[in-house]
N, C-alpha and C positions, 0 to 999 in steps of 0.2 A: 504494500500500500504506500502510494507517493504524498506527502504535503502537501495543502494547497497552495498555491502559489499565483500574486492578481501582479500584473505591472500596470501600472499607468505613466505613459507617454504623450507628453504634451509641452512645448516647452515656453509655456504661461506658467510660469510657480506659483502664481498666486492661483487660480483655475486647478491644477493638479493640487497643489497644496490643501483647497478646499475640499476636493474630491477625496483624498486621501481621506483626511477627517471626518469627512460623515460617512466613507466606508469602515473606518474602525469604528465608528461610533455608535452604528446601525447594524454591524453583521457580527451577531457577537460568538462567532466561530473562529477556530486555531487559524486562519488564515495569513499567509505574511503578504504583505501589500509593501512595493516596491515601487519608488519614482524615478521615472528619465525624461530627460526631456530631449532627446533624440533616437533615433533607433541605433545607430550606431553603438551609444551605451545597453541598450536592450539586448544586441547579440554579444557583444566583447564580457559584460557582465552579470549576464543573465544564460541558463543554457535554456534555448526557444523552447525545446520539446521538452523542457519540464514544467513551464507556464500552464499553468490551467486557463489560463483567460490574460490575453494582451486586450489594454484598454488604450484606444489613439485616440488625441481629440486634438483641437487646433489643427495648425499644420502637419501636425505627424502624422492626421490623417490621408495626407496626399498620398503617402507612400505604404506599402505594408510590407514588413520583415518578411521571410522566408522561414519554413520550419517550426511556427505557430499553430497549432488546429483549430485555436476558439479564440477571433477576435471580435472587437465590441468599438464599435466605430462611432465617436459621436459626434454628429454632423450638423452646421448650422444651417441643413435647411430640416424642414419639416415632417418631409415623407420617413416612415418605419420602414423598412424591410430587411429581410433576408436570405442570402444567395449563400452558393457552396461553389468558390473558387478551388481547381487541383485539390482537390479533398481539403480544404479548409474554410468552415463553417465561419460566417462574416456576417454580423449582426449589425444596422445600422438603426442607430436610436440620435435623437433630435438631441442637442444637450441643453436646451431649455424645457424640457421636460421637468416635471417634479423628480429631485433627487428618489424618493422611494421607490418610483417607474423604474430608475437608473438600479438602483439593487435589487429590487423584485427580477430581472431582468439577469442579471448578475449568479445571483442564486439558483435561476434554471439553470444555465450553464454547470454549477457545480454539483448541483443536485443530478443530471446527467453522465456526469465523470464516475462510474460506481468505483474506480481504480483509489477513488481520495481515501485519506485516513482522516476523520472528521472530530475524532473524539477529542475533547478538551484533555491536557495534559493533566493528569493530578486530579483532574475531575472526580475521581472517584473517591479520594481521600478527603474530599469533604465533605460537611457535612448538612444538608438541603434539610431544612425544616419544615417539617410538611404540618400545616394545620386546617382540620375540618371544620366544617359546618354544616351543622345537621339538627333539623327540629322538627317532631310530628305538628305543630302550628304550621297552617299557612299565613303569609301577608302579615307576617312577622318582622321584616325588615332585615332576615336572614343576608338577599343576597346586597344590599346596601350596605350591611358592616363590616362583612367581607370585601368589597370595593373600596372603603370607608379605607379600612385596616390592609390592604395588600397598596391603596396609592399612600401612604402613611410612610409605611415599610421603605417603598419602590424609591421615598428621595436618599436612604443609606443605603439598598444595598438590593442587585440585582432578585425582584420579585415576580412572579406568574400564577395567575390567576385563571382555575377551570373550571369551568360551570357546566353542570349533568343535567340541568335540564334546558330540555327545548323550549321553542316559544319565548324566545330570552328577551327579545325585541331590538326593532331594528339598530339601537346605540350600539347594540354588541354583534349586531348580524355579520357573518363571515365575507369576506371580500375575497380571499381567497385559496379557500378551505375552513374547515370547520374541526371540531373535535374527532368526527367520524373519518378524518378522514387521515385524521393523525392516525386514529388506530389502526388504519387500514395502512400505511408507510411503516408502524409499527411492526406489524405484521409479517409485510412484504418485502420491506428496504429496510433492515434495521439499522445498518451500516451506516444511513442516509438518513436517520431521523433527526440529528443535531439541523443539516439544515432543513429540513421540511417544517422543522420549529421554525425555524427564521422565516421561511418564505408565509407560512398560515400565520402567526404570533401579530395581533393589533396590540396598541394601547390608546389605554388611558390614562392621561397625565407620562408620567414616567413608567407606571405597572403596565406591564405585558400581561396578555388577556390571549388563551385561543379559542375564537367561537365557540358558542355551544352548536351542537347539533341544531339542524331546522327542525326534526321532524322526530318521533320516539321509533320510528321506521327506520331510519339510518342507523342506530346503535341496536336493534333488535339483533339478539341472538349473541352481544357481548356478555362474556360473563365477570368475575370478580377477577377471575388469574390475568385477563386482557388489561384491565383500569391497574390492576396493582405493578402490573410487567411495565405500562406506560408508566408511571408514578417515578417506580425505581430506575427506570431510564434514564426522565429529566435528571434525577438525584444525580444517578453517578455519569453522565454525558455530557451534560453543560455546568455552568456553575451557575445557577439559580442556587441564592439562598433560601427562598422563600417559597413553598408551593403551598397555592392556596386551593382548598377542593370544597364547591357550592353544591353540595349533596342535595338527593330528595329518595323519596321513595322506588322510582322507575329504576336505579340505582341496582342492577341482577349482585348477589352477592354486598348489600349495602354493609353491612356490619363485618366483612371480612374487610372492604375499603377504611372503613373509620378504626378500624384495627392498627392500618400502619401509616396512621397521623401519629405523631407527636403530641398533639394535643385539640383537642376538639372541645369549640363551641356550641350549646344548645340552648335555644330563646323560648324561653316559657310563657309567655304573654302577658294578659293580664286576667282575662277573667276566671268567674269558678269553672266551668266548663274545661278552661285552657290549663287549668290548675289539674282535674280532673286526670286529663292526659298526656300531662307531663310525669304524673305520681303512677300513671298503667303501664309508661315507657319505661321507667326506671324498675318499679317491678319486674316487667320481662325481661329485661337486663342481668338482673341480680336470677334472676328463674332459670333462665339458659347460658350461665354461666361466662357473661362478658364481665366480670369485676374488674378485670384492666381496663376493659374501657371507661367501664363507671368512673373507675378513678382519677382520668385524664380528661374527662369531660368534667366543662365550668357550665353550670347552668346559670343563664344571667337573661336578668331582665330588663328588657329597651325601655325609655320615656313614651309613655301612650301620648300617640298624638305628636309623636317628632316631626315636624316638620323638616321636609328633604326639598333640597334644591332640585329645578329642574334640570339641571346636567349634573350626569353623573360624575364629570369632571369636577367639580365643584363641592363632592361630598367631606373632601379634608379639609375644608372652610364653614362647617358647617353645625349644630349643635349635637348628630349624631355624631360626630369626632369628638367633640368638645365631653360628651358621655362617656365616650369609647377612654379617652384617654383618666379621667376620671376614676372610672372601674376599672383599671388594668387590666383593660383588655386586648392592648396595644404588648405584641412580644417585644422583647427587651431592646432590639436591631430598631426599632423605631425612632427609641429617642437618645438613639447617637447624635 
């Protein structure tokens, strides 16, 4: 398995200089990203055929090296396309484009390369803290304090946020790809999941979010060994400190998932009703022998009547944080 390995060639420094930065700052894969600003330095100090992807822009576009497979042309005119020169695959993308187009773009290419070794270095040796959230209440404010608590997190220290159920709405709908589809890369490319995270992963705010599923259809037939195999993935593949899991019921094998949380939150509501079936959960709990988990679930109770901002960007400004952080319900990585 080869490194990956991006040049970009351009010889504006201030243009590559930029590019370079929101490519490390956006792709957060073992990548090494290298600058020239002519090709000349591209072949004498780079060896072509180990490049995973030569990037020309400005005038270096006139010309293209020899001995490259995957280049990425960015042109200041308008039109996309893509042609396949003597077997070498030539992508032309506009470079006023939004920068994301430009790594979305980027990320096929490498996702493509099955030859790459993708895995974070050391990755493994740390330690990704995975926290649930799970309540037999509905319209609890469950998946808000989770949002709430993973963009909280997300301004110390690399956090990802996955919500199991569908019907999430459109603030969190997938652009492109969803939860099902991880699993299915899971599955198929495992090798390839570090970037298929990069390329599905939105956010909000700074927290990275991947879609939930549209539909209870697309995850049908997953079971608990599939959700827990992805979980311990992200842990030991990428360096997400933070894995946040927005549980519900549809959830096949739900109490083996909440199992290998760290620690799990559950919101008991307010009324007798809600009281009711919070005291029948714990029961069953304690009946079929989950005591670990009993004992790593906080049962806590939100402000009736919290008023939430209507963007959900806007929830760590807001009096459910201002609770959250109150109740220690904020983990410790928050308020570095």
């Amino acid at each position: 398995m080869k490194k990956a390995r991006i040049a970009i060639c351009d010889p504006d420094h201030i243009y590559r200089g930029r590019l370079h930065g929101y490519l490390h700052a956006h792709i957060r894969l073992p990548v090494t990203i290298e600058e020239y600003s002519d090709h000349t330095q591209v072949m004498l100090r780079a060896e072509a055929d180990a490049l995973s992807l030569l990037i020309l822009s400005g005038e270096a576009a006139l010309e293209k090296p020899q001995g490259c497979e995957n280049i990425l042309v960015l042109t200041d005119e308008g039109e996309d396309r893509e042609v396949t020169e003597s077997g070498v695959r030539i992508c032309y993308r506009s470079r006023y484009r939004p920068a994301g187009e430009i790594v979305s773009r980027i990320l096929e290419f490498l996702a493509e390369d099955t030859s790459l070794s993708i895995r974070m270095e050391q990755a493994g040796n740390r330690h990704t803290k995975v926290i649930g959230y799970y309540s037999p209440i509905k319209r609890c404010m469950q998946t808000s304090s989770a949002l709430c608590t993973g963009q909280i997190l997300a301004e110390n220290a690399r956090t990802m946020y996955l919500s199991f159920s569908p019907f999430a709405g459109e603030d969190l709908a997938g652009k492109d790809g969803d939860l099902s589809d991880l699993m299915y890369y899971y599955d198929c490319a495992r090798e390839q999941l570090p970037i298929w995270i990069e390329r599905i992963k939105q956010r909000v705010g700074r927290l990275e979010y991947i879609p939930p599923a549209s539909s209870y259809l697309q995850t049908e037939g997953m079971q608990a060994r599939d959700y827990i195999g992805l979980i311990r993935a992200i842990s030991e593949e990428t360096d997400v400190k933070y894995l946040l899991l927005d549980l519900t019921e549809t959830v096949t094998g739900l109490f083996d998932v909440l199992s290998v949380c760290d620690e799990v939150y559950t919101i008991t509501g307010h009324d007798m009703r809600d009281k009711e079936k919070i005291e029948a959960y714990r029961r069953w709990l304690a009946m079929h022998g989950e005591e670990e988990l009993l004992e790593k679930t906080r049962f806590v109770r939100l402000p009736k009547g919290c008023p939430l901002p209507q963007s959900r960007r806007a929830l760590p400004g807001g009096m459910l944080a201002t609770y959250l952080w109150q109740n220690d319900m904020i983990p410790a990585g928050g308020k570095e």
